[in-house]
DRENLO-963232 format. One record per residue (C-alpha): residue number from 1; residue in three letters; x, y, z. Coordinates in pm, 1 decimal, decimal comma. Layout:
// DRENLO-963232
+-----+-----+----------+----------+----------+
:   i :  aa :       xx :       yy :       zz :
+-----+-----+----------+----------+----------+
: NUM : ala :        X :        Y :        Z :
...
+-----+-----+----------+----------+----------+
END
This chain:
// DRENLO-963232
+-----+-----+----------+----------+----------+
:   i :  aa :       xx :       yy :       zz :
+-----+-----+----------+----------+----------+
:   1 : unk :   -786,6 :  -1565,1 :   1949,6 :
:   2 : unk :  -1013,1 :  -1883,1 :   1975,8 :
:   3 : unk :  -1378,8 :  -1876,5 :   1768,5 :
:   4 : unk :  -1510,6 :  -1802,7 :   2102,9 :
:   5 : unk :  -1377,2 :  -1513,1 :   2143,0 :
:   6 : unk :  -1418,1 :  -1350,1 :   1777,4 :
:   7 : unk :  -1746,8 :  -1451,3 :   1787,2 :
:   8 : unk :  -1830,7 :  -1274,9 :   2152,2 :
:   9 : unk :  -1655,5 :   -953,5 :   2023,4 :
:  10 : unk :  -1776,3 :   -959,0 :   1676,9 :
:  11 : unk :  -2057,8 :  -1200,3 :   1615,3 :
:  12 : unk :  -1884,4 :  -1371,4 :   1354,9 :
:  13 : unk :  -1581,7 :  -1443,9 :   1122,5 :
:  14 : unk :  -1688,0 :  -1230,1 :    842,0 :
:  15 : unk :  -1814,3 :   -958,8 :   1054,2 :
:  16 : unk :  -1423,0 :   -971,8 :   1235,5 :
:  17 : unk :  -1322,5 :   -944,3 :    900,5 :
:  18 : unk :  -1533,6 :   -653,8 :    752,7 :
:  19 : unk :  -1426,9 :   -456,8 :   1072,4 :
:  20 : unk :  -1049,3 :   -491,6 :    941,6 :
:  21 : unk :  -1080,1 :   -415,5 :    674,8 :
:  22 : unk :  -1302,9 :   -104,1 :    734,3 :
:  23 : unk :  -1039,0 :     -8,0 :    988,2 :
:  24 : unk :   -792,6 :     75,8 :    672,0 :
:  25 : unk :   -826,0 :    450,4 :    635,2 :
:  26 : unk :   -594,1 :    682,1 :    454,3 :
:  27 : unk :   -584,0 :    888,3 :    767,2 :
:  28 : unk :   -462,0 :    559,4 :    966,4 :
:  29 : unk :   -171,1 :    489,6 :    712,0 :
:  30 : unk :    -71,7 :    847,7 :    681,7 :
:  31 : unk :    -25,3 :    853,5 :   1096,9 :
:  32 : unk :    179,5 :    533,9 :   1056,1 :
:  33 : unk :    406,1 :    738,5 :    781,9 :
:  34 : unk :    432,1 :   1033,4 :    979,0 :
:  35 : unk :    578,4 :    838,4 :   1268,0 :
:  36 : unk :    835,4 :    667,9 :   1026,6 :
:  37 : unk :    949,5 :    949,2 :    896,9 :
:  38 : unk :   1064,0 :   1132,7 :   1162,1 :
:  39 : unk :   1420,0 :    927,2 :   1204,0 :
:  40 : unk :   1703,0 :   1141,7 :   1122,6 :
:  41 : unk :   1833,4 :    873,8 :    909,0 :
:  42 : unk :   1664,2 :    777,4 :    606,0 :
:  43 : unk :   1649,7 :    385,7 :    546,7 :
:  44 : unk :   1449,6 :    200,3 :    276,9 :
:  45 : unk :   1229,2 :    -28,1 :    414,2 :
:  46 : unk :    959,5 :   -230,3 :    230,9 :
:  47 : unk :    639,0 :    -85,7 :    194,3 :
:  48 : unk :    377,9 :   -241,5 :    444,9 :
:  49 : unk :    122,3 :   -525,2 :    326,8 :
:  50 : unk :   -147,6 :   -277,8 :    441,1 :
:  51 : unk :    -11,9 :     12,6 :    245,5 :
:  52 : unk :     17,8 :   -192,7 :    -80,5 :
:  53 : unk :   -299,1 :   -325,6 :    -18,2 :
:  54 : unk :   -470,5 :     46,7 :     21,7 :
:  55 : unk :   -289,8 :    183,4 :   -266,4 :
:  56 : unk :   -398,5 :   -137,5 :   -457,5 :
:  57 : unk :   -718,0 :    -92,1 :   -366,6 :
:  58 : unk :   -760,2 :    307,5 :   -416,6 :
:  59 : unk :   -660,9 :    251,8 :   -778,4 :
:  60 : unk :   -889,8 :    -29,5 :   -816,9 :
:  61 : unk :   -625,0 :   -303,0 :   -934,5 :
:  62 : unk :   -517,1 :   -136,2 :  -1247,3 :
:  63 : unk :   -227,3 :     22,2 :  -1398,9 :
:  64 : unk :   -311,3 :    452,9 :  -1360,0 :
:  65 : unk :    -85,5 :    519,5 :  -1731,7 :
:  66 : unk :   -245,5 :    212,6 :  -1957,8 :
:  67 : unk :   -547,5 :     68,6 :  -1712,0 :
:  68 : unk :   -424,2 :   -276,5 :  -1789,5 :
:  69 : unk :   -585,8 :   -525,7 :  -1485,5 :
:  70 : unk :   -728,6 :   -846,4 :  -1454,6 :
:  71 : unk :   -563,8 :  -1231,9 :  -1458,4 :
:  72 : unk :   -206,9 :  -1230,4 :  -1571,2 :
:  73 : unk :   -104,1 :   -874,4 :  -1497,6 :
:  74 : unk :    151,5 :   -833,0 :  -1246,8 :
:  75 : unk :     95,4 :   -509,6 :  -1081,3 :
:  76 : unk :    338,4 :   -291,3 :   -834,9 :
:  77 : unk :    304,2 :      6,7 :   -649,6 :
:  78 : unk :    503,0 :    241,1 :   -795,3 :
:  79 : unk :    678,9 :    588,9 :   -634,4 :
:  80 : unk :    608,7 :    903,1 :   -857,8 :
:  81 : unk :    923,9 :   1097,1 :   -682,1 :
:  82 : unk :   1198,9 :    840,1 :   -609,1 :
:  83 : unk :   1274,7 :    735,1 :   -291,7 :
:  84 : unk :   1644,6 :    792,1 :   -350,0 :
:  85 : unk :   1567,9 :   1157,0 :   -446,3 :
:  86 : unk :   1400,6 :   1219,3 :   -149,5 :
:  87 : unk :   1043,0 :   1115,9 :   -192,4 :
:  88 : unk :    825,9 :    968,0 :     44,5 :
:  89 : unk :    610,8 :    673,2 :    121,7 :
:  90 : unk :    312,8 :    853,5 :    189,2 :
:  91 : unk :     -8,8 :    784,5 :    -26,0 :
:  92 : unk :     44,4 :   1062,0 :   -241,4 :
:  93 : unk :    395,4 :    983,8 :   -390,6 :
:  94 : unk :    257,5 :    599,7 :   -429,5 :
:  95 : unk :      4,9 :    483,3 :   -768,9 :
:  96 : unk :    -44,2 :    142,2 :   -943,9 :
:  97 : unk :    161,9 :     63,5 :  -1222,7 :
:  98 : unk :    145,7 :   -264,2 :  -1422,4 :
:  99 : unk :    515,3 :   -445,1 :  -1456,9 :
: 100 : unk :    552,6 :   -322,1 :  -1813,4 :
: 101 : unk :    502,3 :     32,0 :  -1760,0 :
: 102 : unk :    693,8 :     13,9 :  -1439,0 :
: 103 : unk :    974,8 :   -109,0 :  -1625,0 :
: 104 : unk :   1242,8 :    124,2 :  -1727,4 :
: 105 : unk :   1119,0 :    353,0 :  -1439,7 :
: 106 : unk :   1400,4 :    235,8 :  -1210,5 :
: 107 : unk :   1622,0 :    532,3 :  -1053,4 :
: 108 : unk :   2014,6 :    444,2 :  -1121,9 :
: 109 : unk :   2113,3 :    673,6 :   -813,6 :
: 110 : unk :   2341,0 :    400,8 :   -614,6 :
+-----+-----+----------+----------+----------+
END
């Protein structure tokens, strides 16, 4: 899209850009699960930018178990039931975790 046309349809840059943003709902992400999920086959596949981003977000850039955030912490987005074990990637199964408590977490099921 040229500035033209962002700016005819939104009125700006930023305003293009609050609309995005605003248009990442839990509801939204959930449908896009839903959809995924109903393969026969299960297949791990990265987790989406956008879903990251959300769960990122929801827990407001800190770890959940020791609320460690800020410059320097390497945070991942964690799955409380294992994906090998049958868990999901919806919202609910994902939470913030910072790299040390996350470590040691891992699920040895080949």
């Amino acid at each position: 899209m040229s500035d033209d046309t962002i700016t005819r349809r939104f009125g700006s840059w930023r305003k293009a850009l609050v609309r995005a943003r605003d248009s990442i709902t839990e509801e939204s992400i959930s449908r896009d699960t839903l959809v995924a999920t109903e393969e026969p086959t299960r297949k791990r596949a990265a987790l989406s930018l956008r879903k990251r981003v959300f769960v990122l977000k929801r827990d407001h850039f800190a770890c959940v178990r020791c609320g460690a955030s800020g410059f320097g912490v390497r945070l991942e987005v964690h799955h409380r039931f294992p994906f090998a074990k049958g868990g999901s990637d919806h919202l609910t199964n994902l939470e913030t975790l910072c790299y040390d408590c996350n470590r040691g977490q891992r699920d040895n099921v080949v």
